[in-house]
N, C-alpha and C positions, 0 to 999 in steps of 0.2 A: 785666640785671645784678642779683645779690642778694648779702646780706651774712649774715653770723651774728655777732651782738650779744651782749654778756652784759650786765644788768643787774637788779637785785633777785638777784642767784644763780639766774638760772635763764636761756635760753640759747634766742634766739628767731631763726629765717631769716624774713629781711625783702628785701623789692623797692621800688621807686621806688612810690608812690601808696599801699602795705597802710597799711592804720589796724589799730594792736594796743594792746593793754591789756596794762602793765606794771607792776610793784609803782608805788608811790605815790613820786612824784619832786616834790625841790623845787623845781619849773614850777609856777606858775600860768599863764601865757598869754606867747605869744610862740614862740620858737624856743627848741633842746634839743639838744647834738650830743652825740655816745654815741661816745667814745675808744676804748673796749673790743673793738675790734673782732675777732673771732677768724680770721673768714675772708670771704673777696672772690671773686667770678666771673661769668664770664659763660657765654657757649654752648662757648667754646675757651680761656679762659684762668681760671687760678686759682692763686691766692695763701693760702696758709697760716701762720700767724702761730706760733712758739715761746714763750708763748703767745700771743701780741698782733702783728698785722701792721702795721708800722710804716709811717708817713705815712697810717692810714687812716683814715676818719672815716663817720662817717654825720651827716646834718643833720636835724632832724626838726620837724615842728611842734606844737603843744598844743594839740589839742581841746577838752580840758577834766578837772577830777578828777572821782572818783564814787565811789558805793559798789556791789559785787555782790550778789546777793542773799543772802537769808539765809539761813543753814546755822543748824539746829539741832540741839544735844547734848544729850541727856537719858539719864541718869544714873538707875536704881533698882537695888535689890536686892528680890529678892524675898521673902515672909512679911515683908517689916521695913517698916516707914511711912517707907522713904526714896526722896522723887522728888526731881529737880534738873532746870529746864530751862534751861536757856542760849543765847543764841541771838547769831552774828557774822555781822559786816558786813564785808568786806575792802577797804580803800582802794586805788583805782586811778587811774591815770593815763590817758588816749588822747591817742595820737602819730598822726598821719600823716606818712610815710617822705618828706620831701620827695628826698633825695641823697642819693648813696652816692659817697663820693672814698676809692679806692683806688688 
């Protein structure tokens, strides 16, 4: 059985047991259930939500937060003494998919 999730704006197929990395939720530890559910199935049956399928849920648990690594932006022009480095860290969240009730 898998589902499709939306959460942080951006739109994730999950199954019983996947561990994913999702924008930065306020979980610190414990359990996390994701209402947003868009869509539900399994090998013969599926359900589509207008936009959200009703009664469905996914249950998840908290791994833990983190940062990903770091991206850096750096900025010059040329002939001109202008450099700029910049450098981010993106906060995240990991879940493991315990349930999927559709």
């Amino acid at each position: 059985m898998y589902a499709i999730i939306e959460t942080g704006g951006k739109q994730y197929k999950v199954c019983e047991g996947d561990v994913i990395r999702v924008e930065k939720l306020a979980a610190s530890n414990g359990k996390y259930v994701f209402d947003s559910v868009l869509a539900v199935g399994n090998d013969n049956d599926f359900k589509f939500g207008t936009p959200k399928v009703d009664g469905a849920s996914v249950e998840a648990s908290v791994i833990g937060n983190g940062k990903a690594k770091k991206v850096i932006v750096y900025k010059y022009k040329p002939k001109k003494t202008f450099h700029k480095k910049k450098g981010h860290r993106q906060p995240f969240t990991e879940l493991k998919i315990e349930k999927i009730n559709g």
